[in-house]
ZADONU-451649 format. One record per atom (N, C-alpha, C, O): atom name; z, x, y. Coordinates in steps of 0.05 Angstrom, whole numbers. Layout:
+----+--------+--------+--------+
! at !     zz !     xx !     yy !
+----+--------+--------+--------+
! CA !      Z !      X !      Y !
...
+----+--------+--------+--------+
***
This chain:
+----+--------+--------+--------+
! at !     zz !     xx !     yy !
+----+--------+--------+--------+
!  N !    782 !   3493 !   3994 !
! CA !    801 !   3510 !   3980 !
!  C !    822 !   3491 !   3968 !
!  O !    831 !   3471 !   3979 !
!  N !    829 !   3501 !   3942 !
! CA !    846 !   3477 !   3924 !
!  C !    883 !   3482 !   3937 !
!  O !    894 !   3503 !   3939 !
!  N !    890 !   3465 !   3940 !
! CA !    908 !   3472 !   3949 !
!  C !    931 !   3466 !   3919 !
!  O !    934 !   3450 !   3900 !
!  N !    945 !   3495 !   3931 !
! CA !    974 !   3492 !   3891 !
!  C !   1002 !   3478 !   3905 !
!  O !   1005 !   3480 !   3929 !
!  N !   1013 !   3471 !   3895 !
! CA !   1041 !   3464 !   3891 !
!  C !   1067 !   3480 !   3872 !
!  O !   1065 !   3477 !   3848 !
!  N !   1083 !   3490 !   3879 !
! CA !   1105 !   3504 !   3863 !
!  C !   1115 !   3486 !   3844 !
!  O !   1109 !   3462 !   3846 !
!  N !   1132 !   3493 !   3824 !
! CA !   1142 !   3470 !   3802 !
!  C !   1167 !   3474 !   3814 !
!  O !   1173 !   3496 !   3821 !
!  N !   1182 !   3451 !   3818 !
! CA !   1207 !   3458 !   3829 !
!  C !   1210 !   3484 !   3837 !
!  O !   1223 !   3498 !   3821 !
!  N !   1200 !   3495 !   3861 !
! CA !   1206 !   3514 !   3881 !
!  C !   1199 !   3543 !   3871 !
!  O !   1197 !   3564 !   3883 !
!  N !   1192 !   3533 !   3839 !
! CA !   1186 !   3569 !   3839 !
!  C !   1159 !   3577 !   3838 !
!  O !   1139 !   3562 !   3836 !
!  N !   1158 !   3603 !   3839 !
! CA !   1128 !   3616 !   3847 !
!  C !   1116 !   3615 !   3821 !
!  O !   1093 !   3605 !   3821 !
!  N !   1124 !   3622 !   3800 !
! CA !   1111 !   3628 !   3770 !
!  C !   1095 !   3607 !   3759 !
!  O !   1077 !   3614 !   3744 !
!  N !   1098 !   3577 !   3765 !
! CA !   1085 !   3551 !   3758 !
!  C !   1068 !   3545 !   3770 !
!  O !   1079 !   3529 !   3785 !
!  N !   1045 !   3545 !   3776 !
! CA !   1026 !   3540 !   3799 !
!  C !   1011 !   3515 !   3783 !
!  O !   1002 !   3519 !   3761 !
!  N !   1010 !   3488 !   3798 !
! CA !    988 !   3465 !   3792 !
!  C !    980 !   3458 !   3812 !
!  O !    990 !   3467 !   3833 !
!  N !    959 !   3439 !   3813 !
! CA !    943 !   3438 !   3834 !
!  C !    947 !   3413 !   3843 !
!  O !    950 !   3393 !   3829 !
!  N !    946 !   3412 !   3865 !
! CA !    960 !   3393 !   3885 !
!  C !    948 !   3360 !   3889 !
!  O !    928 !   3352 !   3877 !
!  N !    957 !   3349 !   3901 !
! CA !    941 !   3312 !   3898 !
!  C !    917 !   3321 !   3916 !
!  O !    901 !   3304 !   3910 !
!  N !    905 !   3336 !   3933 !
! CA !    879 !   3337 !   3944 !
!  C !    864 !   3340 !   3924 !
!  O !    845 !   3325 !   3921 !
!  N !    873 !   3369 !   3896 !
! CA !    854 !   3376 !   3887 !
!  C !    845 !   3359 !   3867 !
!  O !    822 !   3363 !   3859 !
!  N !    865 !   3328 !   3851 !
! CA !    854 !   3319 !   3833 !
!  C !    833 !   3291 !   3847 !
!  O !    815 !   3278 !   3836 !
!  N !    843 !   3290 !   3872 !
! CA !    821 !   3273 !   3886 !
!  C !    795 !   3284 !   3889 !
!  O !    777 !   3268 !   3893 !
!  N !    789 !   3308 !   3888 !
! CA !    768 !   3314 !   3891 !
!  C !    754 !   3324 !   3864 !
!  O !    741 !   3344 !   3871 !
!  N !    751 !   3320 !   3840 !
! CA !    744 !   3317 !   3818 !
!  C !    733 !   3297 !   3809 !
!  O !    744 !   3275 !   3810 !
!  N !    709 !   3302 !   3799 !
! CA !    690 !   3295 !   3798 !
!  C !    695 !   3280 !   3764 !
!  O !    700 !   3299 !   3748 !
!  N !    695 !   3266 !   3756 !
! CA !    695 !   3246 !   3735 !
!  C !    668 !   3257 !   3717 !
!  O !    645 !   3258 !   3724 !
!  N !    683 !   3267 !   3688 !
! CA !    650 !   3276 !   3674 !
!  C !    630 !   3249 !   3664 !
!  O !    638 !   3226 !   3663 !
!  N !    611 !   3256 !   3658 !
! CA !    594 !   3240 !   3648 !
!  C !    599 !   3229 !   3628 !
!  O !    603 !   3240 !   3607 !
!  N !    598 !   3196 !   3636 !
! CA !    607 !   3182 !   3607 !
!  C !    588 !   3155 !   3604 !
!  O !    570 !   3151 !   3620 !
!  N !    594 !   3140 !   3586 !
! CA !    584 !   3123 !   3585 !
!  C !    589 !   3094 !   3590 !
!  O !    611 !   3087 !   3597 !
!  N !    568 !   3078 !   3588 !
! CA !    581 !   3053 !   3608 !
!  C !    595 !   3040 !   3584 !
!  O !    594 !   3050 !   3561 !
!  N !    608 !   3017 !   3590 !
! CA !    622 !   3003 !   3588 !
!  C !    619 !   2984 !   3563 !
!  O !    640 !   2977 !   3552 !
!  N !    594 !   2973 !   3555 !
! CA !    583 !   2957 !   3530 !
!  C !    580 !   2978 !   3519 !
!  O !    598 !   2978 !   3503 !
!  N !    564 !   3005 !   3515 !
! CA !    563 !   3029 !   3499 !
!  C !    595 !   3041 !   3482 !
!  O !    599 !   3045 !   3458 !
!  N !    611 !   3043 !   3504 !
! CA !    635 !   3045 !   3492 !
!  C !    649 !   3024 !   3470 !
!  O !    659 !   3028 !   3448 !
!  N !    646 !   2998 !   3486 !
! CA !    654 !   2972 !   3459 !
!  C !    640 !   2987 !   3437 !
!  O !    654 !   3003 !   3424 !
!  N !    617 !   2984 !   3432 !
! CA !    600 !   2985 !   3409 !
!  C !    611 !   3011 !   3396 !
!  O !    627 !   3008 !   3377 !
!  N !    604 !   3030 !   3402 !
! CA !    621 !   3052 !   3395 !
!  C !    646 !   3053 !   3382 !
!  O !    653 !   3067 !   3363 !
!  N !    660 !   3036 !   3398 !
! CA !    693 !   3036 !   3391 !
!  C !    696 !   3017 !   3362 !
!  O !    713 !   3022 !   3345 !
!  N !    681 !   2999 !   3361 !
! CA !    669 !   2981 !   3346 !
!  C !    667 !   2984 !   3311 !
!  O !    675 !   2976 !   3290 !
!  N !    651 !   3000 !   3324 !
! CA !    630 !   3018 !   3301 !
!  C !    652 !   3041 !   3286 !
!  O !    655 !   3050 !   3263 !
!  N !    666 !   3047 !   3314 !
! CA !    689 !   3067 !   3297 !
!  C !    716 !   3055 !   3281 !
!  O !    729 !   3063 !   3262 !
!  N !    718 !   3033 !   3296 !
! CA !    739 !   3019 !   3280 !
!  C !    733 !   3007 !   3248 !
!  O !    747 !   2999 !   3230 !
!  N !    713 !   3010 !   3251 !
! CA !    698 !   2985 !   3225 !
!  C !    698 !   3017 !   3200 !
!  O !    711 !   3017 !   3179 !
!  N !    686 !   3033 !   3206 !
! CA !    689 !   3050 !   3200 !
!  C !    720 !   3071 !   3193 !
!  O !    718 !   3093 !   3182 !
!  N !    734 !   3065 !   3199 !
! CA !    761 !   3066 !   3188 !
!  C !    769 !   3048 !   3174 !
!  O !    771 !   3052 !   3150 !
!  N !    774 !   3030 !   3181 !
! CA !    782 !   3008 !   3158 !
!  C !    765 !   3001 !   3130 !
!  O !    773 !   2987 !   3111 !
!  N !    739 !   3016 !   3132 !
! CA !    729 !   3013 !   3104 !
!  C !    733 !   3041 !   3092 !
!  O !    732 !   3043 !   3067 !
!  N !    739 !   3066 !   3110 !
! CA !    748 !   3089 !   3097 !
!  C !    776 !   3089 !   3083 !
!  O !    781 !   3097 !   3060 !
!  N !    797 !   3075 !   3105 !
! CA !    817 !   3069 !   3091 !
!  C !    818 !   3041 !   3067 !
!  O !    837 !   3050 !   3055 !
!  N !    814 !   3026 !   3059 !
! CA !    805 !   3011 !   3048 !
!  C !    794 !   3025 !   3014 !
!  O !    803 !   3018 !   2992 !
!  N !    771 !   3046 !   3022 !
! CA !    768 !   3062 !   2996 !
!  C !    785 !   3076 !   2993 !
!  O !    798 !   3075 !   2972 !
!  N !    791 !   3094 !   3011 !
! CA !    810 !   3115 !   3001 !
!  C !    837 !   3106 !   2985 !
!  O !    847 !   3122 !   2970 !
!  N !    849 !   3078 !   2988 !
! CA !    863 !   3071 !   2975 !
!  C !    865 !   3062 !   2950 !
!  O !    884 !   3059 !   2935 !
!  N !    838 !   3058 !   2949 !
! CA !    833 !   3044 !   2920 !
!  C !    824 !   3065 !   2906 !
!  O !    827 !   3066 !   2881 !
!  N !    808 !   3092 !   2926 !
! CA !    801 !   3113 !   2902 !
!  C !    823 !   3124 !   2889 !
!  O !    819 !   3139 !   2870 !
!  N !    854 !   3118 !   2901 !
! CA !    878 !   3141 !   2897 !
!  C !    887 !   3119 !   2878 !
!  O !    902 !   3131 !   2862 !
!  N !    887 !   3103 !   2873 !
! CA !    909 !   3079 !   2858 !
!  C !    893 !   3075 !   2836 !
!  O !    906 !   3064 !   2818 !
!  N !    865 !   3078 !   2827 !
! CA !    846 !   3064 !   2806 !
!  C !    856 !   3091 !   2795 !
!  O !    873 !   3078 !   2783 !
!  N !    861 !   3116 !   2787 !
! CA !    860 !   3132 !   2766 !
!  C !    893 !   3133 !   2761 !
!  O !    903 !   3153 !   2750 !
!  N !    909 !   3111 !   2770 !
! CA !    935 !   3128 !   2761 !
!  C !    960 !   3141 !   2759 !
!  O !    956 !   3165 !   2762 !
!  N !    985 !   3135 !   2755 !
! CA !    993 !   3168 !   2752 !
!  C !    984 !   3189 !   2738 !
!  O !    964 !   3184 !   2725 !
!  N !    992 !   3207 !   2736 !
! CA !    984 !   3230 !   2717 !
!  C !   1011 !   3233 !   2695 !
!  O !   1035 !   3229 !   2700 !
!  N !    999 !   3240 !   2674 !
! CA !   1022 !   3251 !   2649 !
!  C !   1032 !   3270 !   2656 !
!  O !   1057 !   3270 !   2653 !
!  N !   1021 !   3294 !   2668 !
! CA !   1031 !   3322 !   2674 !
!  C !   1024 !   3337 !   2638 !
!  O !   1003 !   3334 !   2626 !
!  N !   1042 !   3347 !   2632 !
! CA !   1032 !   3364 !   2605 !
!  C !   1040 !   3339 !   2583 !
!  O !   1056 !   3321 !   2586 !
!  N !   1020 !   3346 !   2559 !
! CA !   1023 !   3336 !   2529 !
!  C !   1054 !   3332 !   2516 !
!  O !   1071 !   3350 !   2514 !
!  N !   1056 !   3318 !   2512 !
! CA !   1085 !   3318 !   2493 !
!  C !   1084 !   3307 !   2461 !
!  O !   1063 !   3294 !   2459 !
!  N !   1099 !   3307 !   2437 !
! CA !   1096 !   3295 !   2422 !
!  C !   1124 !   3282 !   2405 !
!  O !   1147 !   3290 !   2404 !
!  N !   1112 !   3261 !   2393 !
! CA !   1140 !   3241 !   2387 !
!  C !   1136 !   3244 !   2354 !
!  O !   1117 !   3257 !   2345 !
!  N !   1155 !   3231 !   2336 !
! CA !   1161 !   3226 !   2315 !
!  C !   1158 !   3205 !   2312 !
!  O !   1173 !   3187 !   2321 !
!  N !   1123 !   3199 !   2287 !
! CA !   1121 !   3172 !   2282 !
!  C !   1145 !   3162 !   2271 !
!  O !   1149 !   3141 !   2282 !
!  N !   1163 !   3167 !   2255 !
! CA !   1184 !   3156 !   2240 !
!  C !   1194 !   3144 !   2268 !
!  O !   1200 !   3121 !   2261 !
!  N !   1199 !   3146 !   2296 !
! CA !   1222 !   3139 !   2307 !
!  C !   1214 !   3115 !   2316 !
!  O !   1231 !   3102 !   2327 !
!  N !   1192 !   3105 !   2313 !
! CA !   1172 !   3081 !   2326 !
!  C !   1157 !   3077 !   2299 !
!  O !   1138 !   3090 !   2290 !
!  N !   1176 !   3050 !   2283 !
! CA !   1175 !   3041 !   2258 !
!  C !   1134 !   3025 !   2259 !
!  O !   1115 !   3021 !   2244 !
!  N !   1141 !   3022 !   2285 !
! CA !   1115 !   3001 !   2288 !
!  C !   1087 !   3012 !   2291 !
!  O !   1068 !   2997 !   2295 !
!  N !   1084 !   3038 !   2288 !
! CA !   1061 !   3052 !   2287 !
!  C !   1056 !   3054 !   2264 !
!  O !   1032 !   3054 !   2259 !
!  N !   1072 !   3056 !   2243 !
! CA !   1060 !   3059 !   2216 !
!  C !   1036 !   3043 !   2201 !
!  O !   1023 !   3047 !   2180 !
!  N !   1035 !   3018 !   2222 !
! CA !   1020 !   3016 !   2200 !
!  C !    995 !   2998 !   2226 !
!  O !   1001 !   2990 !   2248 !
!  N !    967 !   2999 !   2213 !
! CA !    950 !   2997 !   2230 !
!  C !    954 !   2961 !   2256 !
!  O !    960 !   2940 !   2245 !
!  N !    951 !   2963 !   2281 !
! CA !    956 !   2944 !   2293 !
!  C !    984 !   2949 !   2304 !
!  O !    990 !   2939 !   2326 !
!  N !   1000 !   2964 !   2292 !
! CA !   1029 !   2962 !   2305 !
!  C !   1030 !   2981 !   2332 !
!  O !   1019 !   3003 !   2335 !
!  N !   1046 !   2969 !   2351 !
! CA !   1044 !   2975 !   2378 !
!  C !   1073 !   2991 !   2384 !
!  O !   1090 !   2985 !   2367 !
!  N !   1083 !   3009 !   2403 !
! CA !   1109 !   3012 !   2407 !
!  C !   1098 !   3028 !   2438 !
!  O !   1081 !   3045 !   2445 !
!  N !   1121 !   3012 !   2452 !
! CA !   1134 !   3031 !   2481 !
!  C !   1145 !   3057 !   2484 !
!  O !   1170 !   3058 !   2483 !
!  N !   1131 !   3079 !   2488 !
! CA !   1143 !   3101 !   2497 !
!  C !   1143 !   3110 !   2525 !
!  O !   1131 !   3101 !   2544 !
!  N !   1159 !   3130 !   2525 !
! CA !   1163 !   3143 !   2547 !
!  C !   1165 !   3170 !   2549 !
!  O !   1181 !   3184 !   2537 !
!  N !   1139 !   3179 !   2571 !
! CA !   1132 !   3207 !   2562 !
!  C !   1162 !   3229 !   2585 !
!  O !   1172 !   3220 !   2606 !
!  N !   1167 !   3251 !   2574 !
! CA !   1188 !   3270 !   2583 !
!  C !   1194 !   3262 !   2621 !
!  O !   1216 !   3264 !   2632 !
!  N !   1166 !   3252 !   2635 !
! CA !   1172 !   3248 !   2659 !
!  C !   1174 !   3221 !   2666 !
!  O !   1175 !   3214 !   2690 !
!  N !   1176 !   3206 !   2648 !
! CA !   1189 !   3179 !   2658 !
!  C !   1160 !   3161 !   2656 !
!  O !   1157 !   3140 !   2668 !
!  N !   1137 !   3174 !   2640 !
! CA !   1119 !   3148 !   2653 !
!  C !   1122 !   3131 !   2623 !
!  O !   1130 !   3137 !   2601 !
!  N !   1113 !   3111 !   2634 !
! CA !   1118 !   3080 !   2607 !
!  C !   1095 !   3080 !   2592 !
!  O !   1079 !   3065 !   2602 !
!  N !   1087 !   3091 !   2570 !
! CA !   1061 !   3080 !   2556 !
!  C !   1059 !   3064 !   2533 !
!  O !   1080 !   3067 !   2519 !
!  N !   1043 !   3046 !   2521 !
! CA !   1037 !   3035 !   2499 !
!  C !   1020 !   3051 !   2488 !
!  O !   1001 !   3062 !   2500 !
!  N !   1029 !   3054 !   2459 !
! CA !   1020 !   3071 !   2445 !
!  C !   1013 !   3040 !   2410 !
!  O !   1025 !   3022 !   2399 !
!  N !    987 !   3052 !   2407 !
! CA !    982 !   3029 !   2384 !
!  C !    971 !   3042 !   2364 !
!  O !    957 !   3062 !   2370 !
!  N !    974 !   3038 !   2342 !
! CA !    959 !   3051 !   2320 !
!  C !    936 !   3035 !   2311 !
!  O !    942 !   3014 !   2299 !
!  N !    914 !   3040 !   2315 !
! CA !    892 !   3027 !   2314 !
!  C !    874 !   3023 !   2291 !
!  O !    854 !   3009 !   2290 !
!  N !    883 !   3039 !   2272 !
! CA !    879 !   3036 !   2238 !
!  C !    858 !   3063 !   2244 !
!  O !    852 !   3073 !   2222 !
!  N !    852 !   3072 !   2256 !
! CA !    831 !   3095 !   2252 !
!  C !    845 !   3120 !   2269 !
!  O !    838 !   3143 !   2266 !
!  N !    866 !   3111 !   2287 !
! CA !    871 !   3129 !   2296 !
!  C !    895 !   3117 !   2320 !
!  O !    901 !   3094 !   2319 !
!  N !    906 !   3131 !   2337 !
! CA !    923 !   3125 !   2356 !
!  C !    904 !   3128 !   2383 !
!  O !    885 !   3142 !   2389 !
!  N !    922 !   3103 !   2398 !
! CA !    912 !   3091 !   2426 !
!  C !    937 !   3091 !   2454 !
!  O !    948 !   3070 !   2463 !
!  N !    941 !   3117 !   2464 !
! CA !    955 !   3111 !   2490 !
!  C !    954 !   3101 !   2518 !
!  O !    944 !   3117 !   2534 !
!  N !    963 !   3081 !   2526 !
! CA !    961 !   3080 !   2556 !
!  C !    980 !   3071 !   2570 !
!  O !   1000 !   3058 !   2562 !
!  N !    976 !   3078 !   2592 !
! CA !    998 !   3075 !   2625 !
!  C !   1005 !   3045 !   2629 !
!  O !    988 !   3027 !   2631 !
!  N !   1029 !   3041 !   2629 !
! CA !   1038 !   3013 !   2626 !
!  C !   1038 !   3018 !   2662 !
!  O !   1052 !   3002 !   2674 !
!  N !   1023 !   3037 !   2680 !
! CA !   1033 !   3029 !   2708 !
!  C !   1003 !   3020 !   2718 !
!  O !    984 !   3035 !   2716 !
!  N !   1001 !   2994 !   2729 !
! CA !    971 !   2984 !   2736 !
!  C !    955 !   2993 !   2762 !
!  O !    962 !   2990 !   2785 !
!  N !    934 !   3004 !   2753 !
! CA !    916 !   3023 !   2775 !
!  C !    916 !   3003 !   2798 !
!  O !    907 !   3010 !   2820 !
!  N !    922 !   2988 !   2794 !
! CA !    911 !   2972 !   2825 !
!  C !    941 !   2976 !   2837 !
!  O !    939 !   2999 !   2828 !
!  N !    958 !   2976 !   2844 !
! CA !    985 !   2979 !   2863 !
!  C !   1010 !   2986 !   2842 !
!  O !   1033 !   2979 !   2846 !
!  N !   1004 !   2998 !   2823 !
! CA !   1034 !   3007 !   2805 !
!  C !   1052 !   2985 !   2795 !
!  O !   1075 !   2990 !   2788 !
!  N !   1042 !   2960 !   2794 !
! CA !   1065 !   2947 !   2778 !
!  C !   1058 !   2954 !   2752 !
!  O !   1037 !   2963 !   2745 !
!  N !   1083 !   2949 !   2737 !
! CA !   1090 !   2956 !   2707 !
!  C !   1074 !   2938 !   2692 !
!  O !   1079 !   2915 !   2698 !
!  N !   1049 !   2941 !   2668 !
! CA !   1035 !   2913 !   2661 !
!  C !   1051 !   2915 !   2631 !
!  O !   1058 !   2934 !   2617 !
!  N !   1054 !   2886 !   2626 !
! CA !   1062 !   2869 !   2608 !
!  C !   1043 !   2876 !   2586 !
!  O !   1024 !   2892 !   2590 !
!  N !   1050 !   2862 !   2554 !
! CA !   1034 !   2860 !   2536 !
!  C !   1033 !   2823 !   2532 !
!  O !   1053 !   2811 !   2541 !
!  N !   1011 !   2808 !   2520 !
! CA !   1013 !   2784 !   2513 !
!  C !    994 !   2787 !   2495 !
!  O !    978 !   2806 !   2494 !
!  N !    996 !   2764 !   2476 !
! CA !    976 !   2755 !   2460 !
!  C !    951 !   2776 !   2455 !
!  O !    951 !   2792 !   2435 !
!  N !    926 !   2775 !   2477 !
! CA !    907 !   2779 !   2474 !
!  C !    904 !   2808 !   2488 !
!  O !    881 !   2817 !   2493 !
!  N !    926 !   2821 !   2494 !
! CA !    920 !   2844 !   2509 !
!  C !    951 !   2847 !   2532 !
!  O !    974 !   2840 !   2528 !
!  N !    939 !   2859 !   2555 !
! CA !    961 !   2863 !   2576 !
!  C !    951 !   2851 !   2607 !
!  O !    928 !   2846 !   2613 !
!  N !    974 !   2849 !   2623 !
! CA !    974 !   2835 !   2642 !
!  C !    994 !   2847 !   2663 !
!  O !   1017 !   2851 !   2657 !
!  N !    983 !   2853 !   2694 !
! CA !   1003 !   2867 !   2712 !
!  C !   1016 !   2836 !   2727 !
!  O !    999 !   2820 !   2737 !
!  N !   1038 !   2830 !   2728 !
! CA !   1056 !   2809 !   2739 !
!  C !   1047 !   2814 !   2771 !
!  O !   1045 !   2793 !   2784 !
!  N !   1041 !   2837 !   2784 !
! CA !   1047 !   2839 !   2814 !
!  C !   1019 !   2819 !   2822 !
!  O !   1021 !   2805 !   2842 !
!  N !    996 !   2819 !   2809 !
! CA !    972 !   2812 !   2816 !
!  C !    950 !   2795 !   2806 !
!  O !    932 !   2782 !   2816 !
!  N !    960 !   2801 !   2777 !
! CA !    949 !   2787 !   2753 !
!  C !    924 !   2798 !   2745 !
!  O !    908 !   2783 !   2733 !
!  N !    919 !   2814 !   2749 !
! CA !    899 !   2832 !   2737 !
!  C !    901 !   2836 !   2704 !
!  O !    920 !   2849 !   2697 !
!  N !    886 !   2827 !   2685 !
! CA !    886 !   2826 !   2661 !
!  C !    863 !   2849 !   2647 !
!  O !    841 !   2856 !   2653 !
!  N !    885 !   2860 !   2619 !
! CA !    866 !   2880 !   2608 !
!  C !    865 !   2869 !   2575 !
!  O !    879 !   2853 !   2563 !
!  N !    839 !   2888 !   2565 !
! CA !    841 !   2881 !   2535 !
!  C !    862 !   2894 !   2527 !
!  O !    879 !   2904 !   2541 !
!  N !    859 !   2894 !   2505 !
! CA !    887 !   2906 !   2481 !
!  C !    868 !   2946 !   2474 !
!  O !    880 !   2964 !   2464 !
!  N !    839 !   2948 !   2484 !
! CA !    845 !   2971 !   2493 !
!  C !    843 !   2988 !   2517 !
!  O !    836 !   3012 !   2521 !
!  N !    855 !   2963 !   2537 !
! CA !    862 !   2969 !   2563 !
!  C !    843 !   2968 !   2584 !
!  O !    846 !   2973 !   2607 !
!  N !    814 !   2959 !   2569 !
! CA !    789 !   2947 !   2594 !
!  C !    796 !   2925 !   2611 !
!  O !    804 !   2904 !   2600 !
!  N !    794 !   2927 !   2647 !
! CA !    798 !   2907 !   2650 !
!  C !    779 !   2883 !   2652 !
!  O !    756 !   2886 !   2658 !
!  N !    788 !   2863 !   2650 !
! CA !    782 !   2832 !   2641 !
!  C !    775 !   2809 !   2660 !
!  O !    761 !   2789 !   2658 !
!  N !    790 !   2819 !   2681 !
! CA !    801 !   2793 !   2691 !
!  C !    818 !   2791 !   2721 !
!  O !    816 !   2810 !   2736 !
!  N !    827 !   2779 !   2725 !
! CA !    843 !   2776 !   2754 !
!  C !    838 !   2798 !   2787 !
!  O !    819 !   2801 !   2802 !
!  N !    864 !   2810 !   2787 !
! CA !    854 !   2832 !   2813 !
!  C !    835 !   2848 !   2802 !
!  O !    841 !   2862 !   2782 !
!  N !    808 !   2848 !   2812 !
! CA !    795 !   2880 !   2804 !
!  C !    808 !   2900 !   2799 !
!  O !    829 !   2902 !   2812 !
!  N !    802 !   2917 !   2783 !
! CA !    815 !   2942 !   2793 !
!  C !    795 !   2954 !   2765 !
!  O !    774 !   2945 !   2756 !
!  N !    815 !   2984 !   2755 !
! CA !    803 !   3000 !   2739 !
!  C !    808 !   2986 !   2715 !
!  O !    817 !   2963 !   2716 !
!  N !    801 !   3000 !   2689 !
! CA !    809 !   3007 !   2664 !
!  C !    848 !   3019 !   2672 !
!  O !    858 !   3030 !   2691 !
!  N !    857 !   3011 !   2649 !
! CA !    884 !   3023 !   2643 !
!  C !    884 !   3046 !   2639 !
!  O !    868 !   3051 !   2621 !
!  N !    897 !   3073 !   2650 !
! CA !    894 !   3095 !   2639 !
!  C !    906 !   3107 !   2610 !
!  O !    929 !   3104 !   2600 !
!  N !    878 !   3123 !   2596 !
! CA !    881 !   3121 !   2576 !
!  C !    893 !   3145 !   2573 !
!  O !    900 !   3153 !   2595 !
!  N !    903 !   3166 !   2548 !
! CA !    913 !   3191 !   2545 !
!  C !    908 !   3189 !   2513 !
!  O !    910 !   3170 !   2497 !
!  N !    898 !   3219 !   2509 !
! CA !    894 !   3223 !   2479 !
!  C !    920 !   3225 !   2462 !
!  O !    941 !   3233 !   2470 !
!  N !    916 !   3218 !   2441 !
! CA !    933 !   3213 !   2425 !
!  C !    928 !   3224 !   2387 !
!  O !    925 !   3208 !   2368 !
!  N !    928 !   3247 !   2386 !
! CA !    926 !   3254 !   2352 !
!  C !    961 !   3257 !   2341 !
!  O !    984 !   3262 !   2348 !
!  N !    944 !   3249 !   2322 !
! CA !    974 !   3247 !   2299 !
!  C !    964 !   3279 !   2286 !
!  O !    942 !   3290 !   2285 !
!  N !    991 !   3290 !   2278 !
! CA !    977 !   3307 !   2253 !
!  C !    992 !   3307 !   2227 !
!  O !   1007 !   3288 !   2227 !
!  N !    993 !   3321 !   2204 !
! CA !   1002 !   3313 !   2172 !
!  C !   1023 !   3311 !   2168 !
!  O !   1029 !   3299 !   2147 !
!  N !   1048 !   3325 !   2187 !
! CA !   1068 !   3321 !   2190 !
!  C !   1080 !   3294 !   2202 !
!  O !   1104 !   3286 !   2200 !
!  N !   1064 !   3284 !   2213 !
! CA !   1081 !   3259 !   2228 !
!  C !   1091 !   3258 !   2245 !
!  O !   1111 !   3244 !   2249 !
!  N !   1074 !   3279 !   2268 !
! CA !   1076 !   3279 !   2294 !
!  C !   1049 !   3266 !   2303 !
!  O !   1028 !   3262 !   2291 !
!  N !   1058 !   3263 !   2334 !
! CA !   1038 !   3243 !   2354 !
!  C !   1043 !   3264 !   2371 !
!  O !   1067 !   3271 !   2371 !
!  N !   1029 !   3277 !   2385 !
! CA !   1018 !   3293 !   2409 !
!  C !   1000 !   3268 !   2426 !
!  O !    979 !   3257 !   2419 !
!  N !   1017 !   3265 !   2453 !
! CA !    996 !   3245 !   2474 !
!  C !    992 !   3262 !   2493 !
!  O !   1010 !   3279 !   2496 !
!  N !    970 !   3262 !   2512 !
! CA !    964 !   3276 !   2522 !
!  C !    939 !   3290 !   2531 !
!  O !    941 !   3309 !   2548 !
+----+--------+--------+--------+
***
């Protein structure tokens, strides 16, 4: 018979007393090298889940949120094909925007691999945190792996607006 114990003196708490956990029976488990391996196998298995999961969340991005549109006149340097200019969409994100002689080219100045801000140079762009290098239309090239730059559509229409987005 299991013998109970009061919780501090009162009747309403009933647990069961040091006989009864001595006499409990230990469930079935496994030995001892089974568990390593196991534990092993589970650890290895996290660290490559976490490992992707980080890179699946960082390779696409921030997000734009909704379309916005600018006034080519206010960004002299789009006018004419090759010319590049820095915008900034209503929520604060940084894009280069290029006029590409056939049409307009936006992307995320924030680098899919850990969010530093990427640079422009010579031959294209470059994230300072890692050195991950992209072309000039944002394929990457070079240094840290990572994605493509994120891109966002970009039409002009007859008026002389730019809708990105």
């Amino acid at each position: 018979m299991e013998e109970t114990v009061t919780c501090q003196g009162c009747a309403r708490h009933q647990v069961p007393g040091p006989e009864a956990e001595a006499e409990a029976v230990p469930p079935a488990g496994i030995d001892r090298r089974e568990l390593l391996k196991k534990g092993s196998l589970a650890a290895a298995a996290a660290l490559l889940l976490a490992a992707c999961g980080s890179v699946a969340s960082d390779l696409t991005g921030p997000s734009l949120g909704n379309s916005f549109t600018i006034k080519l006149s206010d960004y002299p340097p789009l006018a004419s094909a090759g010319g590049v200019s820095m915008v900034s969409s209503p929520g604060g994100l940084p894009l280069y925007v290029e006029n590409t002689g056939s049409g307009y080219l936006a992307l995320s100045r924030i680098c899919p691999h850990q969010g530093g801000l990427i640079g422009a140079f010579s031959n294209g762009f470059q994230c300072p945190v890692h050195g991950a290098t992209f072309n000039k239309s944002g394929n990457w090239i070079g240094g840290q792996p990572t994605s493509n730059m994120r891109r966002f559509n970009a039409t002009a229409d007859a008026s002389g607006n730019l809708t990105i987005g």
